[in-house]
N, C-alpha and C positions, 0 to 999 in steps of 0.2 A: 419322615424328617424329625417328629418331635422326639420321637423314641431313640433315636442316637443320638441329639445333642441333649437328649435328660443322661444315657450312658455316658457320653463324654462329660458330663457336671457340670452342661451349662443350662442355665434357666432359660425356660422357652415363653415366651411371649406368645399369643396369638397373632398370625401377619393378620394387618389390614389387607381388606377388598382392597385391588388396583380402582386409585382415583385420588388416594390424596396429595399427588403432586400433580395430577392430571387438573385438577381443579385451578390450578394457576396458567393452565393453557387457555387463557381466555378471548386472547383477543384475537380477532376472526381479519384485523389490517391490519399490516406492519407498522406503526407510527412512533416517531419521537417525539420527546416533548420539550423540542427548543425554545428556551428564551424570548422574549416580547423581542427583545433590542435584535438578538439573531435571529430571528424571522427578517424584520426592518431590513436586516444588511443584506441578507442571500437576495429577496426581492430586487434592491437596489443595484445590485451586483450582476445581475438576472439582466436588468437593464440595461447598465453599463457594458455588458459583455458584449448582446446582442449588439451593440452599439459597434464596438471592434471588430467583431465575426463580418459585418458590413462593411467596413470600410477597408480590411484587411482581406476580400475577396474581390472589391471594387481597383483596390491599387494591386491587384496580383501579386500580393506575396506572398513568400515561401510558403510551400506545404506544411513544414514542420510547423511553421507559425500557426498557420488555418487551424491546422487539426489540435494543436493545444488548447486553441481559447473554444472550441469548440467541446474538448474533452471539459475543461473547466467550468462550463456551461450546465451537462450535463450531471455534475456532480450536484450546482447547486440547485439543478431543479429537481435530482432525486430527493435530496435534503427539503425542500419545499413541498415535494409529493409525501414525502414522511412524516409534513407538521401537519399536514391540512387532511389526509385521509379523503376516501370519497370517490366520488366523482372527478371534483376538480384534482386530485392527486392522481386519478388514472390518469388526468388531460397531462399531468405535467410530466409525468413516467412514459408517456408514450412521447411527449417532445424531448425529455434526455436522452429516450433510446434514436430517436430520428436523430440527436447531438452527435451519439457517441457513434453510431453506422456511420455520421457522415466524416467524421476525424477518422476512423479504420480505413473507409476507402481512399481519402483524401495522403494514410498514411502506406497506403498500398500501392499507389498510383507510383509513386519514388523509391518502394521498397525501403520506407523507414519501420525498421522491425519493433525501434524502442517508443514511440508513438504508437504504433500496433497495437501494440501489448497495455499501453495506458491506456486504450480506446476499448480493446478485450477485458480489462478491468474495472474499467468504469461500466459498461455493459452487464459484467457477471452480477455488479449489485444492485444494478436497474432491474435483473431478472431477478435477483433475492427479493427484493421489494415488492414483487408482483405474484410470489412465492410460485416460480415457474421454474423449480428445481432441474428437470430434464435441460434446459438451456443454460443454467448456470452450472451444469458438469459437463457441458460439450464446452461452454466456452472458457471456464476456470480451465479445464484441459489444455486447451489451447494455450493461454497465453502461458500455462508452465511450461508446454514445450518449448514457444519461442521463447521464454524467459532465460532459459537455460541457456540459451547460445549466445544469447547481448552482453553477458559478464556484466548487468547492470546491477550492484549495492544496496541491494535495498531487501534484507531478511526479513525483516515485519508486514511488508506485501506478501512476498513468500509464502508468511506464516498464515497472512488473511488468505492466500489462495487455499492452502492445505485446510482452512477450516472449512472456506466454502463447498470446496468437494466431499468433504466429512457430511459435511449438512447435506448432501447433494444425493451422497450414495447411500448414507446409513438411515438419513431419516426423512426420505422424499413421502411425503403424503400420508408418513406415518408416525408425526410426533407423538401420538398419544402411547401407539405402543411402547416405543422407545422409553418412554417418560415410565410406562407402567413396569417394565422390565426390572428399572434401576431405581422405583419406588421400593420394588420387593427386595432388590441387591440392596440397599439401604436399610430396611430392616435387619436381614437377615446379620448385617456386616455390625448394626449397631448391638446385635444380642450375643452374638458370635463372638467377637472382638474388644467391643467396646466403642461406645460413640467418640473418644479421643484416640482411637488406634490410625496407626498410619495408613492400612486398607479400607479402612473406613472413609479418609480420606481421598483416596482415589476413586471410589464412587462417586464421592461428595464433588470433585472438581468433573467428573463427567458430565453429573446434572448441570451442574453451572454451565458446561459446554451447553448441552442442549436445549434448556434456555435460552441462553445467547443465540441460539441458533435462531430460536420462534420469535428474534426479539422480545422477549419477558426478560427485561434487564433486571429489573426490582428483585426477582425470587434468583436468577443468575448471581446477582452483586451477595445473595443474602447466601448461598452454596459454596459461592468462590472463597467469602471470607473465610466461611468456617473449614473449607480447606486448609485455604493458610496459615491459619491457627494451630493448627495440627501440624501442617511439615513445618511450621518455624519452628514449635515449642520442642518438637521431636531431632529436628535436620540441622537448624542452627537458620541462618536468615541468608547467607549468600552460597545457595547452593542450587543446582540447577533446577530440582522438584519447588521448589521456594517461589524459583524466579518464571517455571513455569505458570502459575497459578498467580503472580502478581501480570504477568504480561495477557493473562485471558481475563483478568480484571480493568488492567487499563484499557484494552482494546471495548467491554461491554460497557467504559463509563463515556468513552469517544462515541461507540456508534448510539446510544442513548440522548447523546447531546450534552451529556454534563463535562464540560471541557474545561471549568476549573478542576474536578476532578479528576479527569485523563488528565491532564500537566504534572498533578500531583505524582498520579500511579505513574508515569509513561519518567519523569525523574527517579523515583525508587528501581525502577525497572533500569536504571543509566547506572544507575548507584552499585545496584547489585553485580549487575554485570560486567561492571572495571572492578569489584569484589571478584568475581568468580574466575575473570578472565584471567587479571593481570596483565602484568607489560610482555609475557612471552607470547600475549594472545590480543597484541595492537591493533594487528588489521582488524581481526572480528570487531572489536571494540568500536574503530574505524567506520567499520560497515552499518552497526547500530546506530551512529550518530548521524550518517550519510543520512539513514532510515528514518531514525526520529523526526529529522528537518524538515520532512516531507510533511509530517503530520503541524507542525508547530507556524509550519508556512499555511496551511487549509485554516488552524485555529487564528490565524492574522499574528502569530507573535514571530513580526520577521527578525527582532532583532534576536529573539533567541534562537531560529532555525539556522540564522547567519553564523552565528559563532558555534552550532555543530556543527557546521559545513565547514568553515574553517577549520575546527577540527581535523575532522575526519580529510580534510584536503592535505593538511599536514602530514599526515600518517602515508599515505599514499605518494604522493609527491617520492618519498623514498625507496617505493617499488615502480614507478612509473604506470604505465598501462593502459587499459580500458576504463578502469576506476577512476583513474588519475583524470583522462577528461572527462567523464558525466561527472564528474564534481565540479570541473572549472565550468561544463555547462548547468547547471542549476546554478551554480554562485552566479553567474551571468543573467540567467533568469532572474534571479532573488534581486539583484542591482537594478533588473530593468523594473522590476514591480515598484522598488523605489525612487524612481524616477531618474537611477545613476546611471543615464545611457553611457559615458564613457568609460568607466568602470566596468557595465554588462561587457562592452565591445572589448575592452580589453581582456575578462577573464574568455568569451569565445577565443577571442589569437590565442590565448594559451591552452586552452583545448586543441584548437586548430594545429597548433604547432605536435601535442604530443599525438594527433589523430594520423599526423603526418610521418611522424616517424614510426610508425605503427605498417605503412606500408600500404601497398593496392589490396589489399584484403579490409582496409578498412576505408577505403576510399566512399562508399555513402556514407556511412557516417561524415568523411569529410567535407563531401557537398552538401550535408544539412546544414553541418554548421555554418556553414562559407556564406550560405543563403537567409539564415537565421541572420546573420551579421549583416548580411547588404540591406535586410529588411530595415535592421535597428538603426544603419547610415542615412538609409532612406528620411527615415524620422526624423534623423535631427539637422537633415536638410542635404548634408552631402551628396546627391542626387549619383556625381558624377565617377565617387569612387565605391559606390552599392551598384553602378554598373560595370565597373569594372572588376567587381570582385564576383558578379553573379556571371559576365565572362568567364574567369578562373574558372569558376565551379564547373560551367557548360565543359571547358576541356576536361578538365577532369573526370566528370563523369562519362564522355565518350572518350576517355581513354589515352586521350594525348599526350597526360602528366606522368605518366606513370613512372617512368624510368626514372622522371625528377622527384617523381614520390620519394624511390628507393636509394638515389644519390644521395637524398636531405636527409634519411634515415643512415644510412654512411658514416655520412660525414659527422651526423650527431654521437656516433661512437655505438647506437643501437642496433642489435643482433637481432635480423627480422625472425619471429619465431614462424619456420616452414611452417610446421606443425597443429597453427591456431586455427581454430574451429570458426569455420565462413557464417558469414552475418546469415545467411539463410542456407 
């Protein structure tokens, strides 16, 4: 090797021994390092949850219900397992995985596929946490496959899944080599090239993956930028190589716990992307914002997760669909977290409505919601029309509605697609 790149006229360097990027694989537990006050709230939240999970099992409602506060459970106890490390963090990793098993079965029991799949996702990073890769590539598998057929909006899980199987397959039990590989590909690219050359850069943003990968956010965040650097000063700033490398950055400053941060990058990453898309590429745009909501709802800023959903509910509304309701139901979700039970119940009916015109093909879906809703009646005291709507759903789901299903899709002017691909 030295002897053709001196023929070719480039100066050779001696490589370093594999180890000096190996030296920043240090830490032996996954942990983040949240906030005094975010500790305080997951804890309290911990509390409050379990609190619901009980009375919400005790009044028999809906499955869809159970199994959410229960997924929600388990996220904030893997978050808890991640500040505290240890022992007590194995304790609290083995109670999110008993969380998240019991919202899968609970979403299995109804054949609810898009609770599944949030229960298969919260799960897959119960297993990252525990660095038990082998089960986070059978179940990150999983929930892509059923992901694929719920037509549910949301590309930055998506993209968390395809990272996790990256983690799962390429670097299970073998970070260090991986790490040494692309210590030497970084050499060789920085003498070869040039440490500001654009291949130089595609090394540079793999490390930061792999990083990301072992949880080593610090040396990840310190790769990622000096990616970026390189394809902006090169690429321009709204271009798809650009917006790759700020989205594997927002995603390392969220799972690190720095959440003023991820606001910051997870916004540039909103910016870039109605930059790169434009208005002939709304839905996508659409889809990002559905996406974002999700995280800005976890970070506690409901009002701004509300007005991506808004958003993105607007954009949709114009194509109708499957999108069109898991938007009216999270904005109904997002109402009921703020206390708007009439608001929640009314953006459900309008899920409910477009779930209806969709046909007997989507009729679980429409008995979650129906149930979902009697749950929320329930609440705010209506005793007597939460039984009569969880009536509705019983015919429904045995089958009685069905012909009515397809007359209210008729008469709505909507041309049932033969052709759509069944909930399972």
């Amino acid at each position: 090797m030295p002897g053709l790149l001196s023929k070719l006229g480039f100066k050779q360097k001696p490589l370093q021994s594999p180890g000096r990027l190996r030296q920043r694989l240090k830490k032996k537990d996954r942990t983040v390092g949240y906030k005094p006050q975010q500790v305080a709230a997951f804890t309290d939240s911990v509390q409050s949850l379990r609190e619901h999970i009980s009375t919400a099992d005790e009044r028999g409602f809906s499955p869809a219900k159970r199994a959410s506060l229960r997924i929600d459970l388990a996220i904030l106890l893997r978050k808890l397992a991640m500040t505290n490390g240890g022992s007590d963090g194995e304790a609290k990793l083995a109670d999110a995985e008993k969380s998240a098993r019991e919202a899968i079965g609970l979403a299995a029991d109804v054949t609810d596929i898009r609770a599944y799949v949030l229960g298969l996702d919260a799960l897959s990073d119960i297993f990252a946490a525990k660095n038990n890769w082998a089960a986070v590539e059978k179940t990150t598998e999983e929930a892509q496959r059923l992901s694929a057929m719920s037509g549910h909006p949301d590309p930055l899980q998506a993209a968390h899944r395809v990272h996790l199987m990256g983690t799962a397959r390429h670097f299970n039990g073998r970070p260090e080599e991986a790490i040494d590989a692309l210590d030497c590909a970084l050499l060789m690219h920085e003498q070869t090239y040039g440490p500001e050359h654009l291949k130089t850069a595609d090394v540079l943003l793999e490390i930061g993956k792999v990083f990301r990968s072992q949880g080593e956010h610090d040396a990840a965040q310190e790769y990622l930028y000096r990616a970026y650097g390189i394809r902006r000063a090169h690429l321009g700033e709204a271009t798809l190589e650009v917006v790759e490398v700020v989205q594997q950055y927002a995603m390392s400053m969220h799972e690190s716990g720095d959440v003023e941060g991820a606001v910051e990058q997870f916004e540039r990453f909103l910016v870039l992307k109605q930059l790169q898309l434009g208005v002939q590429n709304i839905d996508q745009l659409a889809e990002i914002q559905y996406s974002m909501s999700m995280y800005f709802i976890e970070w506690g800023m409901v009002a701004r997760a509300r007005e991506l959903l808004m958003e993105a509910l607007g954009t949709f509304r114009c194509s109708g669909g499957v999108r069109l309701a898991v938007s009216h139901e999270e904005l109904g979700q997002l109402e009921e977290i703020l206390g708007h039970y009439s608001g929640a119940i009314r953006e459900l009916e309008a899920a409910g409505d477009v779930w209806k015109s969709l046909g007997a093909n989507r009729s679980t879906e429409l008995v979650r919601n129906m149930r979902y809703r009697a749950d929320l009646l329930e609440e705010i005291g209506q005793d007597e029309n939460a039984e009569k709507l969880r009536a509705k759903a019983q015919e429904v789901q045995e089958g009685k509605s069905v012909t009515l299903l397809q007359s209210t899709a008729t008469a709505a002017g909507v041309a049932l697609d033969k052709n759509r691909r069944k909930f399972l």
